[in-house]
C-alpha positions as CSV (number, residue, x, y, z in Angstrom):
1,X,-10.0,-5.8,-22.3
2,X,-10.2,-3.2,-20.1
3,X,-9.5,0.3,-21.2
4,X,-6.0,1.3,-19.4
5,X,-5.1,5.5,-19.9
6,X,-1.6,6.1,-19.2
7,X,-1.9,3.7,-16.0
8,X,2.0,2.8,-15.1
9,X,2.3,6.5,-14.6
10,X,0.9,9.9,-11.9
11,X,-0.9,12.0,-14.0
12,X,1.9,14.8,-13.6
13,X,4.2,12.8,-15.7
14,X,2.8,12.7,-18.6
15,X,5.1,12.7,-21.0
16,X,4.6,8.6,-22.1
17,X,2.0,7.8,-24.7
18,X,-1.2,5.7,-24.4
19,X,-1.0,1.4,-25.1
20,X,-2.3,3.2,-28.4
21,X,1.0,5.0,-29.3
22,X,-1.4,8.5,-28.8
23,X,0.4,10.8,-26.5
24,X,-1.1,11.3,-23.2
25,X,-1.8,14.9,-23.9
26,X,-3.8,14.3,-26.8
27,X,-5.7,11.6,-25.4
28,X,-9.2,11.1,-27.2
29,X,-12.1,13.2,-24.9
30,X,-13.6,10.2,-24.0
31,X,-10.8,9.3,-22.0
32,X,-10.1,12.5,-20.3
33,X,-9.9,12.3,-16.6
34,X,-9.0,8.8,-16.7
35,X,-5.8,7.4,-14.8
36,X,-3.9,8.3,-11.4
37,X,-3.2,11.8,-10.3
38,X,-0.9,11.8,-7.5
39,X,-2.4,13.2,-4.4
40,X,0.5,12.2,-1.3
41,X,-1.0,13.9,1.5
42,X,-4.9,13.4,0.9
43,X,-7.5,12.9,3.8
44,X,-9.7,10.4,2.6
45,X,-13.1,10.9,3.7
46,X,-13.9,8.2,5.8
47,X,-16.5,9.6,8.2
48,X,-18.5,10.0,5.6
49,X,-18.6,7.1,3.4
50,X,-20.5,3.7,3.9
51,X,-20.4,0.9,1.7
52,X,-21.5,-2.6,1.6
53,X,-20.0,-5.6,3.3
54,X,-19.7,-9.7,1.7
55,X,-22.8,-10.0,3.3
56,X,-24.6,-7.1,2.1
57,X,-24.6,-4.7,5.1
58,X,-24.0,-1.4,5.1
59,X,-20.8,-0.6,7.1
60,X,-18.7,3.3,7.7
61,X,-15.8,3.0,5.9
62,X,-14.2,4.5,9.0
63,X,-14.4,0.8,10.7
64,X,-11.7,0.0,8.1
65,X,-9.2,2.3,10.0
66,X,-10.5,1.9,14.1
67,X,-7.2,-0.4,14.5
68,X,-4.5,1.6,14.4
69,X,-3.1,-0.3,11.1
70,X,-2.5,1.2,7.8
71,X,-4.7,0.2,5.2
72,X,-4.1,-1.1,1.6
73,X,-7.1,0.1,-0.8
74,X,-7.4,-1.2,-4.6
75,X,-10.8,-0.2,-6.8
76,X,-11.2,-2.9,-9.0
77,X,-15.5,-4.2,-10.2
78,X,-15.8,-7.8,-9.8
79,X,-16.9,-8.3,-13.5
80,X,-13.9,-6.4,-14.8
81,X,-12.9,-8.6,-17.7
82,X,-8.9,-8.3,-17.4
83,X,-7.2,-5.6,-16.1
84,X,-8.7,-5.4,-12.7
85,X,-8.1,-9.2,-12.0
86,X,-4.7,-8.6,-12.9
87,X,-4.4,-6.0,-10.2
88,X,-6.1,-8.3,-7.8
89,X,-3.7,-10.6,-8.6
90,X,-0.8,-9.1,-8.1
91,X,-2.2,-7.6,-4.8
92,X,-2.5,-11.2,-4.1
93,X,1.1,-12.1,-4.9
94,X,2.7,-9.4,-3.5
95,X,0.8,-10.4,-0.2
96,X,1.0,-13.9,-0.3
97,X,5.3,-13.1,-0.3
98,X,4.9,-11.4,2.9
99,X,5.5,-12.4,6.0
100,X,2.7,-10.4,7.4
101,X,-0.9,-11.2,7.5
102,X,-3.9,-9.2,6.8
103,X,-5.8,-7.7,10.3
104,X,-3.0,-8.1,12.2
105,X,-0.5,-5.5,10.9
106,X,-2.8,-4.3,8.0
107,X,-6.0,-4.1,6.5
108,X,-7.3,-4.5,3.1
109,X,-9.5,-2.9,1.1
110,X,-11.2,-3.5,-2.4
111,X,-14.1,-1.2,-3.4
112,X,-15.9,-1.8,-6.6
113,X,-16.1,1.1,-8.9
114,X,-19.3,-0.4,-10.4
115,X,-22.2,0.8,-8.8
116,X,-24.8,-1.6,-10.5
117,X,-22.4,-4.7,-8.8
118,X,-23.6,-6.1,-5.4
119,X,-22.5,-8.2,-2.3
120,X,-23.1,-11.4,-4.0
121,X,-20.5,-10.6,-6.5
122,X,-17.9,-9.2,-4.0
123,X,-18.2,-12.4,-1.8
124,X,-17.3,-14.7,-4.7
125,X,-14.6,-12.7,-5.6
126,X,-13.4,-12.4,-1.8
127,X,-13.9,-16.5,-1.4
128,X,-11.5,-17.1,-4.6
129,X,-9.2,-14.4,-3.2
130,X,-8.7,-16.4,0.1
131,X,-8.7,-19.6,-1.2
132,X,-5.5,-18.4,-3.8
133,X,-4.0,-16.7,-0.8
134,X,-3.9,-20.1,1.6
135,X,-3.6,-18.0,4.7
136,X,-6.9,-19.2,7.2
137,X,-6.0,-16.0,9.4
138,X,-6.8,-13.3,7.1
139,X,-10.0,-14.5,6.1
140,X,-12.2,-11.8,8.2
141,X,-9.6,-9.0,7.4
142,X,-9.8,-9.1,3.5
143,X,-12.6,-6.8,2.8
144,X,-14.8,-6.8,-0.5
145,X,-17.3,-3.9,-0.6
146,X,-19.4,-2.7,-2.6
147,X,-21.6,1.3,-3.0
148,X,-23.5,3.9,-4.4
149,X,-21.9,6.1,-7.1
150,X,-21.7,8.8,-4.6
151,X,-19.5,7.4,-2.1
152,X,-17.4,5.5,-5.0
153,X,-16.7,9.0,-6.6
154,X,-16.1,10.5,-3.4
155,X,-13.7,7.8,-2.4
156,X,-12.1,7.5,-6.1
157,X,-11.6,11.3,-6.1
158,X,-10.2,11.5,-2.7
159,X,-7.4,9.6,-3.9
160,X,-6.9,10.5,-7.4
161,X,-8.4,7.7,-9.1
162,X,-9.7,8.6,-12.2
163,X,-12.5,5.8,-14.1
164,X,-14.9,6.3,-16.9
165,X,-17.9,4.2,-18.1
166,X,-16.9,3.6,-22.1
167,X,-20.3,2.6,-23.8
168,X,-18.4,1.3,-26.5
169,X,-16.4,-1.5,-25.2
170,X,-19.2,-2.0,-22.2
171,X,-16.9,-1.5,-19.6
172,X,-14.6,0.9,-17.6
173,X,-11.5,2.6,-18.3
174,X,-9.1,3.4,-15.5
175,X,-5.6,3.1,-14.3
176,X,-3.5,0.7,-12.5
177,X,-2.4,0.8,-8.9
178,X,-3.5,0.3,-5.3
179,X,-3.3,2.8,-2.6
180,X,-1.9,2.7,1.0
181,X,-3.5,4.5,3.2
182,X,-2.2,5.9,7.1
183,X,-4.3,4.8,10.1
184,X,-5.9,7.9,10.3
185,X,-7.1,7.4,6.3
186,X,-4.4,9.8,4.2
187,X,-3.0,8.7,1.1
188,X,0.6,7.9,2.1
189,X,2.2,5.9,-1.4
190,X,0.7,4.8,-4.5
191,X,2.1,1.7,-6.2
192,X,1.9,1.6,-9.9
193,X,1.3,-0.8,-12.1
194,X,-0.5,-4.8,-11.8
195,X,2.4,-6.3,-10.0
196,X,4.0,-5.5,-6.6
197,X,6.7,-6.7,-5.0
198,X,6.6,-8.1,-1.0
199,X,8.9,-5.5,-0.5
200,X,7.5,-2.7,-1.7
201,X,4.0,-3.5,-0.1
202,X,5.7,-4.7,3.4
203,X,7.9,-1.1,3.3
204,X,5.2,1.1,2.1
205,X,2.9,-0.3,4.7
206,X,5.4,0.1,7.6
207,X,5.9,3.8,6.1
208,X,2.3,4.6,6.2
209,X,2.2,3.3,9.8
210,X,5.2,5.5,10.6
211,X,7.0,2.4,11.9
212,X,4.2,1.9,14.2
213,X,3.8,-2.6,13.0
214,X,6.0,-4.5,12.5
215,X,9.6,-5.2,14.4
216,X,12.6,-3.3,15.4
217,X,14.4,-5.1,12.1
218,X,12.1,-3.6,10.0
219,X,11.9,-0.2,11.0
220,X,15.9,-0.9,10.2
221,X,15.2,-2.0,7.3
222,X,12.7,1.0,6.6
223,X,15.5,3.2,7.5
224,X,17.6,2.1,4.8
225,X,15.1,2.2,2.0
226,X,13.3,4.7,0.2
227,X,10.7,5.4,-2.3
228,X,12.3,6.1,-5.9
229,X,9.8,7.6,-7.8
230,X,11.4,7.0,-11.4
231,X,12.1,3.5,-10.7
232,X,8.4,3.7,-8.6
233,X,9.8,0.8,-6.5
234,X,11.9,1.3,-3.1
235,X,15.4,1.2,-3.3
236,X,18.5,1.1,-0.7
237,X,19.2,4.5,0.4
238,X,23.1,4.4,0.0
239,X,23.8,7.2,2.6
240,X,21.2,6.2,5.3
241,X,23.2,2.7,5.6
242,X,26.1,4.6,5.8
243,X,24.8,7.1,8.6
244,X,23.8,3.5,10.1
245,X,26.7,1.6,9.8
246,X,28.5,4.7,11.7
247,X,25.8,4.7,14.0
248,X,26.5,1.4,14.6
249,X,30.5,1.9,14.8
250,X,29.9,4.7,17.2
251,X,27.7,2.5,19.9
252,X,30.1,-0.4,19.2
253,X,33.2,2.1,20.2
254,X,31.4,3.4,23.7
255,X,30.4,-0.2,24.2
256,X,34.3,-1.3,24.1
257,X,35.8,1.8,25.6
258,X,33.1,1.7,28.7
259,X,34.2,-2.2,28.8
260,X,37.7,-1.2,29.1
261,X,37.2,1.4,31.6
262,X,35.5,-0.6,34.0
263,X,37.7,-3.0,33.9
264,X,40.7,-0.9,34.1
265,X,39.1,0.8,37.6
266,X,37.9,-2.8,38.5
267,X,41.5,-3.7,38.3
268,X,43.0,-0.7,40.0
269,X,40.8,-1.5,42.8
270,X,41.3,-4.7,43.6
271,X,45.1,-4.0,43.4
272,X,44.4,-1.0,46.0
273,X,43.1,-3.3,48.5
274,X,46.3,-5.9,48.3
275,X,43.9,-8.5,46.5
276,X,46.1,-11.4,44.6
């Protein structure tokens, strides 16, 4: 199974202990540097990492983020024997409940954090990801990639993703969450854990994009929500409906009252002029 640090939790809040029972501070040294440091804010470095495609060429990561859309990054290797198939997964599910599809209000991104893994691995993995997701018109937007350790450190760092090779149990240790990144590549919101909810994926997408996809009801619905991170999930934003609701109230009273007063002068005209 693989080796999970800490991984439902940034690294500044580490007051939990590990699935061992150890606390996080006194982690064993072989771990250290494993898990997710928050780092909100972060420019990823896309101009100057390439990877490879499905198909084995190399491609900028910067063509990831040429179409305006915000972009939703997981590292997870291909041969990962449980934990990164659960994130996958739930990437999948949390997807597959939104009404959105991939390349038309969002990319996404998986990078292998296994250097030694190549294309052919990444495009079975993207072919069973497609066919579990059923939707025909995401197939070219779901992107599998694979890279040198360079650019896989580079891009891990950038986001505060940290993995370790454990020679003992032959496989990595690292954290769980995916990453959504702004159009112009920062790290906007991380998403904790191995399952994700529509909503939080469809909200922290539109947030990343500053409101910029999706429709006038969801940047509404944006509005009224906002990132808890306690409950690492968004929640209503009592006072922001409220501040809505009046909002609404307001527009609704000059509506009626500018009704009223053109009638009212409509009125007094017509009765001006001797009309019946």
């Amino acid at each position: 199974m693989s080796l999970l640090i800490n991984a439902f939790s940034p690294a500044s809040s580490r007051a939990a202990t590990t699935p061992q029972g150890v606390p996080a501070t006194q982690k064993p040294a072989a771990l250290e540097g494993v898990g997710i440091t928050e780092k909100l804010g972060a420019q990823v470095p896309v101009s100057e990492l390439t990877f490879r495609d499905e198909t084995g060429a190399t491609v900028p990561f910067a063509n990831f983020f040429k179409s305006g859309k915000p972009v939703l990054l997981s590292l997870a290797y291909y041969q990962c024997p449980t934990l990164c198939g659960f994130i996958l997964n739930g990437m999948l599910e949390g997807v597959k409940g939104m009404n959105w599809v991939p390349g038309q209000q969002f990319e996404v991104v998986n990078v292998s954090i296994d250097a030694k893994e190549d294309h052919v691995l990444a495009s079975s993995k993207k072919q069973s990801f497609l066919d579990a997701l059923g939707k025909k018109d995401a197939n070219p937007n779901f992107h599998f990639l694979t890279g040198t350790t360079e650019n896989i450190q580079k891009l891990a760092d950038s986001v505060g993703f940290g993995f370790k090779w454990n020679e003992a149990q032959r496989e990595f240790a690292h954290g769980a969450g995916i990453f959504v990144l702004t159009p112009e590549g920062k790290l906007s919101r991380i998403l904790y854990g191995i399952q994700y909810r529509p909503s939080d994926l469809k909200l922290s997408l539109l947030e990343a994009s500053d409101g910029k996809v999706g429709t006038i009801l969801d940047r509404i619905i944006l509005f009224c929500y906002q990132y808890d991170p306690q409950l690492r999930q968004y929640s209503m934003a009592i006072f922001r409906v409220v501040r809505l609701a009046a909002a609404g109230m307001i527009l609704f009273l000059v509506i009626y009252l500018g009704l009223f007063w053109f009638r009212q002068r409509a009125s007094v005209k017509h009765s001006s002029t001797g009309g019946g």
